[in-house]
N, C-alpha and C positions, 0 to 999 in steps of 0.2 A: 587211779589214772584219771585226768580231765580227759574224759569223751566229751570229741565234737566231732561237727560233720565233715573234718577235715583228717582225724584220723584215723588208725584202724578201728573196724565196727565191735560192739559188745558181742558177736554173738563167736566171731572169729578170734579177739582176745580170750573170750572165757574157753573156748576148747582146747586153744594153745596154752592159757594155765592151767586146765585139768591133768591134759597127758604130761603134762610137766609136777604135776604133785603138788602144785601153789595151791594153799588151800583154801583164799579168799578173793575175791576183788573187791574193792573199795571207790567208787569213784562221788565225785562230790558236787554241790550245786548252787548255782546262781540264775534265778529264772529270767533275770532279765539285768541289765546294766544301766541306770539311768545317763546321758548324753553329759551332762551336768552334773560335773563331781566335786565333791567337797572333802570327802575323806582320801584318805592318804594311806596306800599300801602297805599294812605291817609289814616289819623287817619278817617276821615270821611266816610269811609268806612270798618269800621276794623283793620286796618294798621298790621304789620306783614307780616306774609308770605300768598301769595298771597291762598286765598281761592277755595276749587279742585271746587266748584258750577262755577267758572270762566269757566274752561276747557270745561264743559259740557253743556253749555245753549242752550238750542232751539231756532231756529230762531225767534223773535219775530213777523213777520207781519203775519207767517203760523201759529208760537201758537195763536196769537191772531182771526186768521179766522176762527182755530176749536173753541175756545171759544163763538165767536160771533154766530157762525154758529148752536151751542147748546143751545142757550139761546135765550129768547126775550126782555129782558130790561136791560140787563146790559151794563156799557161803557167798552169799553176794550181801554188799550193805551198803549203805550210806556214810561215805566219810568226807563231809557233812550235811545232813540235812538241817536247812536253813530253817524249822520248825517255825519262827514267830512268823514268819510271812505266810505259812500254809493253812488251809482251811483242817483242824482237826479230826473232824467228822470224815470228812472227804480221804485226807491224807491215812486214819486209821482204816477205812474201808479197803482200800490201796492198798495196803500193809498185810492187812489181813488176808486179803485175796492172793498177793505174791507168796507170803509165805505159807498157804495153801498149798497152792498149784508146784509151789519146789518142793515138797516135802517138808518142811521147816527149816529151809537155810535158809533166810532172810536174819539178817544182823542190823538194828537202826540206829545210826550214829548220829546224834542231834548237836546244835551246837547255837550259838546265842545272833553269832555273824558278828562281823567288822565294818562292812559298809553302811553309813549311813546313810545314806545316799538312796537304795531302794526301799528301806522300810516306808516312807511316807506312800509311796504309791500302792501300797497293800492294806491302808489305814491303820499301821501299826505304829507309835512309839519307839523311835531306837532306845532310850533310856527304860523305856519298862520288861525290855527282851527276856529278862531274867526271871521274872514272875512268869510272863506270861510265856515261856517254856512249859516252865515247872506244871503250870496248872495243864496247857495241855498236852503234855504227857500223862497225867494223872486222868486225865480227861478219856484217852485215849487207852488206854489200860482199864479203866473201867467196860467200856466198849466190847476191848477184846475178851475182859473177864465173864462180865455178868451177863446174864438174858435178860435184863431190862437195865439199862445203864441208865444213871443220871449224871449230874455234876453239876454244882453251883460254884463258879469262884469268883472272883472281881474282874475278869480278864474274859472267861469264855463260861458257857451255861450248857448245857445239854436236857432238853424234856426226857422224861421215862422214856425210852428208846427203848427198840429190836435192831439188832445189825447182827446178820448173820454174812460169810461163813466167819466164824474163831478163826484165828493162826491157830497151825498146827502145833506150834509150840505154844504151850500154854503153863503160867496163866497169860504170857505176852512172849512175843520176840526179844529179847536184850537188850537196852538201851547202855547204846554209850556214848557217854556224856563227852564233847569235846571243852575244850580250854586250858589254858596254863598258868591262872592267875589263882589267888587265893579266893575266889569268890565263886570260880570254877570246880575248886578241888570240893569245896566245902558242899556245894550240891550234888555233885557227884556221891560223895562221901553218905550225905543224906537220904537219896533215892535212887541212884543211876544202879546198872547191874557191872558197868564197867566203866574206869577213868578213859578217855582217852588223849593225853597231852599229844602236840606236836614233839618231834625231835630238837626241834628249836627251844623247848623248855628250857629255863634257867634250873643247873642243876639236878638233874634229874636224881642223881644218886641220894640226893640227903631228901628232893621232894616225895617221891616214891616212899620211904617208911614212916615221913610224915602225912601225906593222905591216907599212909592207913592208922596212926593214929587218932584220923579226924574221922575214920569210920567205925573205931573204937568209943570215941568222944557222941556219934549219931546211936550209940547203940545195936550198931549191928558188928556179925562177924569179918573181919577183914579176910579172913578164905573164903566169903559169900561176895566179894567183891574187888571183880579182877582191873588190873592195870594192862593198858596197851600204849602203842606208842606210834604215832602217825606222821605220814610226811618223813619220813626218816631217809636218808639218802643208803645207796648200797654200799656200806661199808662194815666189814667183817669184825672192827675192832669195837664198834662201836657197839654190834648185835654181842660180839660175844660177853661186854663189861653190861648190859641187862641181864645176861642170865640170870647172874648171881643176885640180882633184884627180881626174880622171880616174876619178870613181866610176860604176859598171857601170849603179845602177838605184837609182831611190828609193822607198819605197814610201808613198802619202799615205791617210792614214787618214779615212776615209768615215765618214759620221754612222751610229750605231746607229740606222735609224732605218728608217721604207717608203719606199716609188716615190717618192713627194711630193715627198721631201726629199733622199734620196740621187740620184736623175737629175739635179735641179739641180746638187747637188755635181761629180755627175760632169761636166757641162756647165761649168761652171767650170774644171773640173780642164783639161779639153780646150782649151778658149780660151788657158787658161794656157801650154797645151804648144804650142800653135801660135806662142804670139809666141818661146818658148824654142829651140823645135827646128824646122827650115825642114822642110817636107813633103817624102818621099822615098816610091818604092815600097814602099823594104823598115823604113819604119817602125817598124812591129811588132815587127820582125828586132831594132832598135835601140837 
C-alpha cells in the first residue's frame, strides 16, 4: 500500500492485516518528488500524470517499525526501496535495527527506480542505478555479516567497520530484487534471494521458468531462489494461474485510501484467499 499522511496509518493497517491472517505488508518509496519533471510515468505503474500518493509517502523503514512494533507475526518489507538514492551504511543500520526489534520479519525489496528526475538531487547517476545497487547491497550484506565489514567498489567504499546490532535473521534479511526487464531478471538471478516482477510483467508464464534458467545459467539453485509477484490487482484467476508457476507470494495493491474503504478491500481480499488457499495453522507461515 502507498502510506501517506492522508491515509489509513501503519500501525492500524497492520493489526487489521494480522487478525485477518495477511501475512505481509509491503509498502513502497519515493523521498521526495522533484517540481520539474522529465520522465514519463511507466504504463506499469499507471502511466499519465504522475499520481498526488507520490508526493505524500511516508518514510518506509519508520512506517514499517510502527507496523512491526504493533504486531507479532507479520513480515513487513519494502516494495520498493529506492536503494541508489540511499545512504548504505545509514540505510543497513535501519535494517538491521527493524529487523531486530520484530523478531526477523523485515523483508527488503530493492529496486533500480523509474524517475529520473530525483536521482540528480541525491548525487546519484540515473544511468549507473544498476551497478550501484548491486554493489551496495553487497556492501550492505557484508555489514550485517561480518564483525569488521569492509568493501571497495567503484560506486561506494566502506573502512574496516564495527556496526552492531546483526539482523536477526542472519546472514541478512532477504533481498528482493524488483524489475521486469531482462537486465532485472539477470541480477536477480545472480545475487537477489527473490525475483520480484510487477503483475504488469510481460508474460509471466513463459518469464517465470526462464529466470530460473538464468539462475541455473549464475550457478545457483533455482529452489534457493524464490519468485514473487507485485502490484498485482485482486483477482482470483489470475492468483490461481501462479500457482502452478510455483510463485512464493503475490502482493495485491490496496486502495490509497482510510479505514472506509481499505478494510473492505481487505475483506475482499480475505474471502478471496479463503476459496484459493484451504485453511491451515501455519497460514501466515505460507
Amino acid at each position: 500500500m502507498f502510506l501517506t499522511d492522508e491515509t489509513i496509518g501503519p500501525v492500524e493497517l497492520a493489526t487489521e492485516l494480522e487478525a485477518r491472517d495477511i501475512p505481509a505488508l509491503w509498502v513502497p518509496e519515493h523521498p521526495h518528488i522533484p517540481v520539474r519533471r522529465s520522465t514519463p510515468v511507466p504504463s506499469a505503474y499507471g502511466g499519465g500524470e504522475l499520481a498526488r500518493m507520490y508526493l505524500r509517502l511516508l518514510d518506509p523503514i519508520v512506517a514499517l517499525t510502527a507496523a512491526a512494533t504493533a504486531t507479532q507475526r507479520l513480515r513487513v518489507g519494502t516494495g520498493i526501496s529506492l536503494l541508489a538514492l540511499r545512504d548504505p551504511v545509514v540505510t543497513a543500520k535501519e535494517i538491521a535495527t527493524l529487523d531486530y526489534l520484530s523478531g526477523g520479519r523485515f523483508e527488503f525489496g530493492v529496486g533500480y527506480g523509474w524517475n529520473a528526475d530525483e536521482f540528480p538531487d541525491h548525487g546519484q547517476h540515473f544511468d549507473e542505478r544498476h551497478a550501484v545497487v548491486a554493489e551496495k547491497v553487497e556492501l550492505m550484506r557484508r555489514i550485517w555479516r561480518d564483525d569488521v565489514a569492509d568493501y571497495e567498489g567503484r560506486h561506494v567504499r566502506l573502512e574496516p567497520s564495527w556496526a552492531w546490532p546483526k539482523p536477526e535473521q542472519q546472514p541478512a534479511p532477504r533481498i528482493w530484487l524488483g524489475g521486469n526487464g531482462d537486465r532485472a531478471m539477470r541480477a536477480a538471478a545472480a545475487w537477489a534471494d527473490v525475483w520480484f516482477p510487477t503483475a504488469s510483467a510481460p508474460d509471466l508464464a513463459t518469464g517465470i521458468p526462464r529466470f530460473r534458467h538464468m539462475v541455473e545459467d549464475a550457478g545457483r539453485d533455482p529452489a534457493e531462489v524464490g519468485v514473487a509477484v507485485a502490484a498485482a490487482p485482486s483477482d482470483g484467476e489470475f492468483f490461481a494461474a501462479l500457482v502452478d508457476l510455483d510463485v512464493e507470494e503475490v502482493s495485491v495493491v490496496l486502495p490509497v485510501s482510510g479505514r472506509d474503504d481499505v478494510l473492505p478491500a481487505i475483506d475482499e481480499l480475505v474471502q478471496m484467499r479463503d476459496r484459493l488457499v484451504p485453511s491451515t495453522p501455519d497460514r501466515t507461515q505460507s
